[in-house]
C-alpha positions, 0 to 999 in steps of 0.5 A: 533474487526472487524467494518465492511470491506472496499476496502482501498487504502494506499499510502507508504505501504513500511514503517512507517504509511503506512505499520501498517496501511496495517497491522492493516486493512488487520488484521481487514477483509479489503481488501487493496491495498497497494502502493510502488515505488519499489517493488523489492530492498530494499522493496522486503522483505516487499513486501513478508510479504504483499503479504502473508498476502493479502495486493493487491500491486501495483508499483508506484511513487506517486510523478510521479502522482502527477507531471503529474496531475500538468503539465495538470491543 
């Protein structure tokens, strides 16, 4: 059932929460774009299957983000 199509951000696209819920919004007609440290290594494989299903990915470290955002509060 396809409610309606979003741009969605997910953080942590790699694995777990993040990576069904790429699945399932991009399945749905959404378009995503998907966050991960790596994009290479251990997360190539699943950056691949992404990537071929239209998932949008982006290489970052939300912890560096949330670090800067910190020091300049």
């Amino acid at each position: 059932m396809r409610i309606m199509s979003n741009k969605i951000l997910i953080t942590g696209a790699s694995s777990g929460f993040g990576l069904l819920t790429a699945k399932a919004l991009i399945d749905n007609g959404n378009t995503v774009v998907g966050t991960m440290r790596s994009i290479g290594g251990k997360n190539e494989e699943v950056a691949k299957e992404l990537s071929s299903i239209g998932v949008h990915l982006v290489e970052i470290d939300d912890q560096e983000i949330y670090l800067d955002w910190h020091v300049l509060r």
